[in-house]
C-alpha positions in Angstrom: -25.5 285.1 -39.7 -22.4 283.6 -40.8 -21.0 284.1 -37.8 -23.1 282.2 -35.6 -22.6 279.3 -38.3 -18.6 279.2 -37.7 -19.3 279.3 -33.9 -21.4 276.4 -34.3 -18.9 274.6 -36.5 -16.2 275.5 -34.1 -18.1 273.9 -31.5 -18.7 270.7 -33.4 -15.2 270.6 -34.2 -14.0 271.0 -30.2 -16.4 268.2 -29.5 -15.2 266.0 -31.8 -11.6 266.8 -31.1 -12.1 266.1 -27.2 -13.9 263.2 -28.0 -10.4 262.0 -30.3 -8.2 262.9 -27.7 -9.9 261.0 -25.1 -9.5 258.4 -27.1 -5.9 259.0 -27.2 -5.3 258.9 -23.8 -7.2 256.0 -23.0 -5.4 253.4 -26.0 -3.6 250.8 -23.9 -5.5 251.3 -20.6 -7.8 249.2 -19.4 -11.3 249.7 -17.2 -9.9 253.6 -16.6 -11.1 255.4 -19.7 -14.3 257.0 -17.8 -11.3 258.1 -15.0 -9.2 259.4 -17.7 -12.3 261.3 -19.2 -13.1 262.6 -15.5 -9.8 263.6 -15.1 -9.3 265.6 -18.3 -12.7 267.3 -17.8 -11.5 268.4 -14.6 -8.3 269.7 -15.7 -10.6 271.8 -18.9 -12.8 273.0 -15.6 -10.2 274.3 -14.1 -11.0 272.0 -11.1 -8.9 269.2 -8.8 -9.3 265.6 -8.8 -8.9 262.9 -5.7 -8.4 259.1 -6.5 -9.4 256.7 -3.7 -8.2 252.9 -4.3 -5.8 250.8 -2.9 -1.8 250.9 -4.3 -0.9 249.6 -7.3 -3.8 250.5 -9.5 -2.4 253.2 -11.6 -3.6 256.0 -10.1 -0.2 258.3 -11.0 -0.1 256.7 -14.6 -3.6 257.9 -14.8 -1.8 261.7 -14.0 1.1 260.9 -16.6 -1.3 260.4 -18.7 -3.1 263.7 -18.2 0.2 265.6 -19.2 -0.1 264.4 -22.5 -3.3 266.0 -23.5 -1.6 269.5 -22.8 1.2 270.7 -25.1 4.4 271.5 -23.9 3.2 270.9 -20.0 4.9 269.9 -17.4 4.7 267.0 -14.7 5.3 267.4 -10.8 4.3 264.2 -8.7 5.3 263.1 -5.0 4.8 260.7 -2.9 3.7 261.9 0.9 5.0 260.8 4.3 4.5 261.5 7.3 8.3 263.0 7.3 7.9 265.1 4.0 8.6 268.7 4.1 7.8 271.9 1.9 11.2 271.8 0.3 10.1 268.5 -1.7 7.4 269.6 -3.1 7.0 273.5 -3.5 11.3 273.6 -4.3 14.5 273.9 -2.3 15.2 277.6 -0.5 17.7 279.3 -2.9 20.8 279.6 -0.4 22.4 282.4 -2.5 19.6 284.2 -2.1 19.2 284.0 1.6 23.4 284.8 2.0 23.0 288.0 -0.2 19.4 289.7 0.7 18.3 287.5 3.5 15.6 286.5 1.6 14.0 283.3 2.3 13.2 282.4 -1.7 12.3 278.7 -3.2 14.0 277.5 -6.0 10.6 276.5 -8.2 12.0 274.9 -11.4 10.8 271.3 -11.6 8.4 271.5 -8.6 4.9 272.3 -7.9 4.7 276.2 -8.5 6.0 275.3 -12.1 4.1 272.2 -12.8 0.8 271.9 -15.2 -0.4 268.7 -13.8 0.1 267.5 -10.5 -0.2 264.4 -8.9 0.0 263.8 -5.1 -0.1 260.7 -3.7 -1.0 259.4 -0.3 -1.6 263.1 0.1 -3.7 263.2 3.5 0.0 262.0 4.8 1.8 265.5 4.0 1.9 268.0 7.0 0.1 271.3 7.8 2.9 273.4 6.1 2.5 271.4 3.1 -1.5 271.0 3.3 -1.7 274.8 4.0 0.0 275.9 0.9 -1.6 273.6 -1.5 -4.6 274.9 -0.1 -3.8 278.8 -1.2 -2.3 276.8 -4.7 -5.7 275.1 -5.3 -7.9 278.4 -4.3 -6.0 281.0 -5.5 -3.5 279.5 -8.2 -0.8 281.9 -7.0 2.1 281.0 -4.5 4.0 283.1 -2.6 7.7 282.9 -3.2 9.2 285.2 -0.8 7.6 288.8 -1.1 6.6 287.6 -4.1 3.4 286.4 -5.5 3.3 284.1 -8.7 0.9 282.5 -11.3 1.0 279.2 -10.9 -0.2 277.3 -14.5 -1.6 274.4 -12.5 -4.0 273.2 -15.2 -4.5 269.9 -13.1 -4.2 268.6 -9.9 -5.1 264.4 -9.3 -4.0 263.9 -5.5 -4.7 260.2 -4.2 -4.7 258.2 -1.1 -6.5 254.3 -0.2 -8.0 256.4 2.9 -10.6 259.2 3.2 -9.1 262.2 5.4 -9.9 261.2 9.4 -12.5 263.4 10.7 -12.1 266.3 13.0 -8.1 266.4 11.0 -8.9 269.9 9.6 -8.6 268.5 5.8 -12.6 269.2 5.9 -11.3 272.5 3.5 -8.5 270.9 1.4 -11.1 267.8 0.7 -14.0 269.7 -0.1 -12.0 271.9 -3.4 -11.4 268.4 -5.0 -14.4 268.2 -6.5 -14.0 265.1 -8.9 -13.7 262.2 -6.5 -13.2 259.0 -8.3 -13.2 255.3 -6.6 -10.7 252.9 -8.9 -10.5 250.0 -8.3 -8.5 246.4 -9.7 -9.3 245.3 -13.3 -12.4 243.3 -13.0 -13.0 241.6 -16.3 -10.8 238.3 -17.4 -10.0 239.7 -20.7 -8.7 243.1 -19.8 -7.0 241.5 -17.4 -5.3 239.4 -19.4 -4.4 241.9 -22.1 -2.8 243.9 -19.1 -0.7 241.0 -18.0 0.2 240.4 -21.7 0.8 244.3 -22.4 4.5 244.3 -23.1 4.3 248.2 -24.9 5.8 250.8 -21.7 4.5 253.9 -20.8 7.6 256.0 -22.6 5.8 254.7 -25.7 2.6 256.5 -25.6 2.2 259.8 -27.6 -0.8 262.0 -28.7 -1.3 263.4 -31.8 0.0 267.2 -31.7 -3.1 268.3 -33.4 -5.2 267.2 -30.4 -2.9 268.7 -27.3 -4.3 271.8 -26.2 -2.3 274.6 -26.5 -1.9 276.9 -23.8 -3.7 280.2 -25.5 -6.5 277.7 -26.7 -7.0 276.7 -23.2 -7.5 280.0 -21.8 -9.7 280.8 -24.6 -11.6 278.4 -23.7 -11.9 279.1 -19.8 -13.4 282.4 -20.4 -15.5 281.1 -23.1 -17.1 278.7 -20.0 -19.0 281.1 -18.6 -20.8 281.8 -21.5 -22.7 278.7 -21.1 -26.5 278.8 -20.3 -28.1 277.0 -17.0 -31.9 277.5 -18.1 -34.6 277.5 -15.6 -35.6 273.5 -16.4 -32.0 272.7 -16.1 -31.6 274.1 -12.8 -35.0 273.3 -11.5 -33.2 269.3 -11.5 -30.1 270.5 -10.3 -32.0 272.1 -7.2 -34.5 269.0 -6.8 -31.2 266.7 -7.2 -29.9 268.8 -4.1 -33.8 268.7 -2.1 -33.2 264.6 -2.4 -29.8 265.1 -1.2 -30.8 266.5 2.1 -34.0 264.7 2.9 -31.5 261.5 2.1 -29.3 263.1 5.0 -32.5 263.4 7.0 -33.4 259.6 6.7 -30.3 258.5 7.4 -29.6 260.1 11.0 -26.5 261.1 12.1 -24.2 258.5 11.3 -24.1 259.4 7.8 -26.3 262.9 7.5 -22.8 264.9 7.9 -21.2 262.9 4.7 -23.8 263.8 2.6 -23.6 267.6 3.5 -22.6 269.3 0.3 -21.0 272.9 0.7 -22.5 275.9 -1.2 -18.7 276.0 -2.8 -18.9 272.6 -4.1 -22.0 273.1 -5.8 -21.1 276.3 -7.2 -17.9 274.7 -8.3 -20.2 271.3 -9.6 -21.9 274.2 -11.8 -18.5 275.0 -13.5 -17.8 271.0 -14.5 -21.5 270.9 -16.2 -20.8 274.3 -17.9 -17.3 272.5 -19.0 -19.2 269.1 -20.3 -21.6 271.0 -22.0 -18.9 273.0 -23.8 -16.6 270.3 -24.8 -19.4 268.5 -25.8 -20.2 271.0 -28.8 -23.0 272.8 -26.6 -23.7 276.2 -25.4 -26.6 275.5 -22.8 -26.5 272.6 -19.7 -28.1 269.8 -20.4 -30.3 267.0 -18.0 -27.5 264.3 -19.4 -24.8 266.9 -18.1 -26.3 266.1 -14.9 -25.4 262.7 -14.4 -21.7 264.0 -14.1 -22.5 265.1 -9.9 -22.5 261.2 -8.9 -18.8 261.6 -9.1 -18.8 265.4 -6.9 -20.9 265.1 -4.5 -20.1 262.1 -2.3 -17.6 262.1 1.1 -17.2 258.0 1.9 -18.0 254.7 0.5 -21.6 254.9 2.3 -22.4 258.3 0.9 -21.1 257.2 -2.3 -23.6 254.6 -2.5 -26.5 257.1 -1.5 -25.7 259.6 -4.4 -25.5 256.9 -6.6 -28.8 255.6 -5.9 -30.1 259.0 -6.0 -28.7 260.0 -9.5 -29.3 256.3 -10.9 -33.3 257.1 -9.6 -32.9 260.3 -11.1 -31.9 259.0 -14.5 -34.7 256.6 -14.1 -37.4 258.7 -13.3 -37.0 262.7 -13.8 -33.9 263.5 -15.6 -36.3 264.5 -18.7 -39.6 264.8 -16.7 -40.8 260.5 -17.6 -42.4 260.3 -14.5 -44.0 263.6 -14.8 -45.1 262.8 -18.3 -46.8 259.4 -18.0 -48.4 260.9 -14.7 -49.8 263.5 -16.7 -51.0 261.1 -19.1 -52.2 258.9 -17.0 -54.3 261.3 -14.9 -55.6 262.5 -18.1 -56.7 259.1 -19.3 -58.4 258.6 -15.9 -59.6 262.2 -16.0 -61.4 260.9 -18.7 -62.5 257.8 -18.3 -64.4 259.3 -15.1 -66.0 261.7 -17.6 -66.8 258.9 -19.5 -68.7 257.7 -16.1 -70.3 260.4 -15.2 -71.8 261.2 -18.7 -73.2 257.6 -19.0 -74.7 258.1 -15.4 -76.6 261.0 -16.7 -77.9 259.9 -20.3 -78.3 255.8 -19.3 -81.8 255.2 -19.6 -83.6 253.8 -16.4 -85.9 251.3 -16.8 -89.0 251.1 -14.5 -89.9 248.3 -12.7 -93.5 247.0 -11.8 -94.4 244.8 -9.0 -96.5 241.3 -9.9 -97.6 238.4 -8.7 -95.2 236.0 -10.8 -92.3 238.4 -9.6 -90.6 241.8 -11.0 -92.1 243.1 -14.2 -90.2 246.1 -16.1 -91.7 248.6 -18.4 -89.6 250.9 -21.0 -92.0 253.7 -22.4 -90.8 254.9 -25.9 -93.5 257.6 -26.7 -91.0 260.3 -26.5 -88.1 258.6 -28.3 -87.4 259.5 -31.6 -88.1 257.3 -34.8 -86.1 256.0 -37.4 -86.4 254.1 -41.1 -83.9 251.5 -41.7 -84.7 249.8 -44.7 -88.7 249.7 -44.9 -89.1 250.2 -41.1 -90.1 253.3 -40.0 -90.6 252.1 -36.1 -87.2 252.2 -35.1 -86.0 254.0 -31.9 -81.9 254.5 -31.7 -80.1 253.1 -28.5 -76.8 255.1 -27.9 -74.0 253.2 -26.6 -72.1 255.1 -23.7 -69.2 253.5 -23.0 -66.2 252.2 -26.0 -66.7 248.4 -26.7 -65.0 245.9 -28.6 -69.0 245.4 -30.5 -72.2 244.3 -29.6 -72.1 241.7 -32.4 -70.0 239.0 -33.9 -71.3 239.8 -37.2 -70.1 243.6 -37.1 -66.1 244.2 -35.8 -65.4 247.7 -34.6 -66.7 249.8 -31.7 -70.6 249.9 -31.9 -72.1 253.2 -31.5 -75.7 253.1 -31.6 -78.2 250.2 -32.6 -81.6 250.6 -34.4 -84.1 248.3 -32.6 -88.0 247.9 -33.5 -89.6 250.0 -31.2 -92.9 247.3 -30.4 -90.0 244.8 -29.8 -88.0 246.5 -27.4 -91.0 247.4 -25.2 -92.7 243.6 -25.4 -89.5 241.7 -24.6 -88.5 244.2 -22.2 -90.8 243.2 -20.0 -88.6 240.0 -18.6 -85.6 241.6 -18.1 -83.2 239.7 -19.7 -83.7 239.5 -24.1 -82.7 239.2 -27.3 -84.3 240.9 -30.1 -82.9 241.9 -33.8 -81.6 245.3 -34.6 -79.0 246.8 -36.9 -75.5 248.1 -35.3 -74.1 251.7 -36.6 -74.9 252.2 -40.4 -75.2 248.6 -41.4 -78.6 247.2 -42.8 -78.4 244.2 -42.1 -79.8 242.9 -38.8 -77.8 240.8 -36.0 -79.0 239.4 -32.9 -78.6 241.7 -30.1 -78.4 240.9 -26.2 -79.7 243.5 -23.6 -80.3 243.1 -19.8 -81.5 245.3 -16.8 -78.6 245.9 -14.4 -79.1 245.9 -10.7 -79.3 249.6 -10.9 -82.5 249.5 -13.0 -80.1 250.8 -16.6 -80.5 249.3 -19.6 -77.6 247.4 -20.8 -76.4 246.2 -24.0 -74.0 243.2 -23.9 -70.9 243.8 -26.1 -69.1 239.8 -27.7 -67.1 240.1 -24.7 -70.1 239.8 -22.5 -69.5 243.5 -20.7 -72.2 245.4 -19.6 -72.3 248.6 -22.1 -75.1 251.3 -20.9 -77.2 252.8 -23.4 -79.3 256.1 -23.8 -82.3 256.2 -26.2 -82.4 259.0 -28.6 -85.0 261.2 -28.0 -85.6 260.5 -24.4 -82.4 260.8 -22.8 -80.7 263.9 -24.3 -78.7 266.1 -22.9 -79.5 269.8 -22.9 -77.2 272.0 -25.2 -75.3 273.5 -22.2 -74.5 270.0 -20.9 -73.1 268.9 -24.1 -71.1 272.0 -24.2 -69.4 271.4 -20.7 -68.9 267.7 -21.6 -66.7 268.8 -24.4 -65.2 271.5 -22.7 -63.7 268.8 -20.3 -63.0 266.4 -22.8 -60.8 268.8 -24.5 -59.2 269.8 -21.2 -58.2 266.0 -20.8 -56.8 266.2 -24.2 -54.5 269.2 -23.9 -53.3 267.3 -20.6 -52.0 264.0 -22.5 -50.8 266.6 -25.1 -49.1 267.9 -22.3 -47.5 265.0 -21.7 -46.6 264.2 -25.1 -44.7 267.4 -25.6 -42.5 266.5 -22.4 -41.8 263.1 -24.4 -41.4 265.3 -27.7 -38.9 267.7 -25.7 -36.8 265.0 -24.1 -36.5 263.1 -27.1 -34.8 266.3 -28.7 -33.1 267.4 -25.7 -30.9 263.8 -25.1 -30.5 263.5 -28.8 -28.5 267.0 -29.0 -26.4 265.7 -25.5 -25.6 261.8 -27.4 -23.2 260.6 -27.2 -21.9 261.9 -24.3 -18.6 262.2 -23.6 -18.3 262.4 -19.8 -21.0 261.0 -18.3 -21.5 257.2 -17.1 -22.7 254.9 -19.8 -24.5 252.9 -17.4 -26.8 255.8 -16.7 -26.8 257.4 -19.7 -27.9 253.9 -20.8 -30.6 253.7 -17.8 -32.2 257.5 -19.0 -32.3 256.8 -22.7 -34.1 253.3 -21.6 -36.4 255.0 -19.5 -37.7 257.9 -22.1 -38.3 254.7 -24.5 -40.2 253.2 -21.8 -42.3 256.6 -21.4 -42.9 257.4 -25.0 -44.5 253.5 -25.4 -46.3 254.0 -22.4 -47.7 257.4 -24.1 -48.0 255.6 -27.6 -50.1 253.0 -25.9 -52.4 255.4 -23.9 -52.9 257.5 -26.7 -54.7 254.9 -28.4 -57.3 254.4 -25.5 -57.3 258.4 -24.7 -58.1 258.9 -28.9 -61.0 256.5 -28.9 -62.9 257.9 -25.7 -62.5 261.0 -26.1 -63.4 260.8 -29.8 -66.9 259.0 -28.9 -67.5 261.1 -25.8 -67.3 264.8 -28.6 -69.5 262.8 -31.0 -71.9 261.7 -28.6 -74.2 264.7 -29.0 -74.2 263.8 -32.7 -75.1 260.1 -31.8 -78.4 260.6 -30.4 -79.7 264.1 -32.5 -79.0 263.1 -36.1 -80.7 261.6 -38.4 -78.7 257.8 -38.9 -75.8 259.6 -36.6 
């Protein structure tokens, strides 16, 4: 018991220390926090990082950043050309070594093999010697030094370029393993840019509190603690449609782009261990939908795919990242469910009205023998007329939904005769008596008209009952329509607790984390609203049987 509490606390803690050191490392930078989040993500996933933007954007202070989160790490970056070799960036071959034992052995310190966050820029320049090893680096995180094979601490590795890898170049596998793939760009907004212009403080300035760096037994603590973290079935049930939309996007598109948005099985598998890593630092122990959100910045190749993932996530936010469309479909299907109940009940217990041919044109004829008799007041020939459909009421005099009216049973049938009438009655329970309208639709039903002048269909009690087995299936169905928007509203319920426990979030885009909590607010109005109708119908439609076989109702 008290175990599980500290592992909680612990978590808490790790969240809110992440979310402090972040903050750290992204003082004094401007428009590249979410990068410098991405990046340091990457780096606790254990997973590479590729910049694409033009020069002079600060893609490598971005990196020297990075080094700064890690206690006592250290820093290897290079610049590639065409002409580099494997001596500038994996070490020198130790001469000494090669005159006594003929050894061919790199001299590490200071390079690559030794560094804990690397940073490689123009990187699709370097050669196949260099491109090949970093490949082995990046897998494996060993090199080979000689007959020797050693652990490279490579926490981190941010390569960059302002051009994708050309196609058909055999970087296909170097490209795929950096699985972050972030597109910076210039400072857009006039007063960041300004305050970058104006920025006199240098980069030798900026320090991190040493109570945030991560230490280097904290850090691989925490990698084995990473796979500890729960995909449930929901979870991955998004991830996998996420990938469905993927491909059918690749479909649509033909084959000018189909091939950039092909995403390996090692990517994904490798996306998997970033959301495990978001949850984690995030305080969590399970993947959660808003964890989701983080594969807009894995899964695209060029600027054109880019665009088409982020459409597809930003729809996904929108639309099923917490099952809204699912849930207002639900709802609304039950509320139509219903409302065709609602039809097909008053179809059966409407009362039709015969009609009599005569000289001086269409006579009609209601017969109450059979129908039931009330007393309201000191009237004892009253028949009941059961309103079958929700209405606003049938008089300005009484506000609310009317339910049944009490109507003088002579009246009815004399002035029924024409048609089209008015005659007094009394609405519900009230005892005092309004002027009612009623009419004879064109499919021979008697009709009551509600203030609003709708057409509201009416059984008489006593006439048109239902038989007890109907009644029983009626309510069977209404309470089927009523576990389906309860349905729904438990999806809303579940959603709401599921991206409060993920908020704030401390990787994904604001944007759509902004666009998904919008979207549940929409679906839980939507519901709110609906519910209101739902209530009210399906309320009168289980009290109907009690409307026309009771006493006053």
């Amino acid at each position: 018991m008290n175990t599980n509490r500290i592992m909680t606390t612990n978590k808490a803690l790790l969240s809110e220390r992440i979310q402090k050191l972040v903050g750290a490392l992204s003082s004094g930078v401007y428009e590249r926090e979410s990068t410098i989040r991405l990046c340091l993500l990457a780096a606790l996933a254990g997973e590479s990082v590729f910049l694409l933007g033009p020069p002079g954007i600060a893609k490598s202070y971005i990196a020297k950043r990075l080094i700064k989160a890690f206690d006592q790490a250290s820093f290897f970056e290079y610049l590639m050309t065409r002409f580099s070799t494997p001596e500038e960036v994996f070490g020198p071959l130790s001469i000494q070594e090669l005159k006594d034992n003929g050894k061919y052995v790199r001299l590490t310190e200071g390079y690559l093999p030794e560094a804990d966050v690397v940073f490689l820029d123009e990187i699709w320049k370097a050669g196949p010697a260099i491109l090949n090893t970093l490949l082995t680096v990046i897998n494996e995180r060993t090199f080979k030094n000689g007959s020797d094979v050693h652990n490279v601490p490579m926490r981190l590795l941010i390569s960059a370029s302002n051009e994708l890898p050309e196609s058909e170049s055999g970087l296909d596998a170097l490209y795929d393993r950096m699985l972050v793939r972030i597109f910076v760009t210039r400072i857009q907004e006039k007063d960041n840019f300004r305050m970058m212009l104006m920025d006199e403080k240098g980069q030798d300035t900026f320090e991190v509190d040493a109570s945030l760096t991560i230490k280097e037994h904290e850090y691989f603590r925490w990698q084995k603690e990473l796979a500890q973290v729960n995909l449930s079935e929901p979870v991955f049930d998004k991830l996998y449609a996420l990938k469905q939309s993927i491909e059918k996007a690749a479909v649509k598109q033909g084959s000018a782009v189909s091939d950039e948005l092909y995403v390996s099985d090692r990517r994904w598998k490798k996306a998997l261990n970033l959301l495990k890593a978001s949850a984690f630092f995030s305080g969590r122990s399970e993947v959660n939908p808003v964890d989701l959100l983080l594969l807009q910045e894995c899964l695209w190749h060029s600027p054109d795919s880019r665009q088409i993932i982020r459409d597809i996530m930003a729809q996904f936010a929108a639309e099923n990242a917490f099952d809204q469309t699912a849930a207002t479909t639900m709802a609304e299907e039950a509320l139509e469910e219903l409302n065709e109940l609602s039809t097909e009940i008053a179809d059966c217990l409407h009362h039709d009205v015969n009609n009599e041919a005569a000289l001086r044109g269409e006579r009609y004829r209601i017969d109450l023998s059979k129908a039931r008799r009330y007393k309201v007041n000191t009237n004892s020939n009253m028949v009941k007329l059961v309103a079958l459909a929700s209405n606003p009421s049938v008089s300005e005099k009484e506000s609310g939904d009317s339910r049944w009216v009490f109507v003088d049973a002579t009246e009815l049938e004399k002035n029924a005769k024409s048609g089209h009438f008015e005659i007094l009655g009394y609405v519900n329970k009230n005892t005092h008596l309004c002027m009612l309208k009623f009419d004879v639709d064109a499919g021979q039903r008697l009709i009551i008209r509600d203030i609003a002048n709708r057409a509201v269909p009416v059984g008489i009690s006593g006439i048109d009952d239902a038989t007890e087995a109907e009644w029983t299936d009626w309510k069977n169905k209404v309470e089927a329509c009523e576990k389906k928007f309860s349905d729904a509203h438990f999806l809303a319920r579940r959603a709401r607790s599921q991206i409060n426990m993920a908020l704030p979030h401390h990787f994904a885009d604001p944007e759509l984390v902004n666009v998904m909590a919008n979207s549940l607010a929409d679906t839980e109005e939507k519901l709110d609203v609906s519910e209101v109708s739902m209530s009210k119908i399906a309320g009168r439609l289980k009290r109907l049987s009690v409307f026309f076989n009771e006493g006053e109702g």
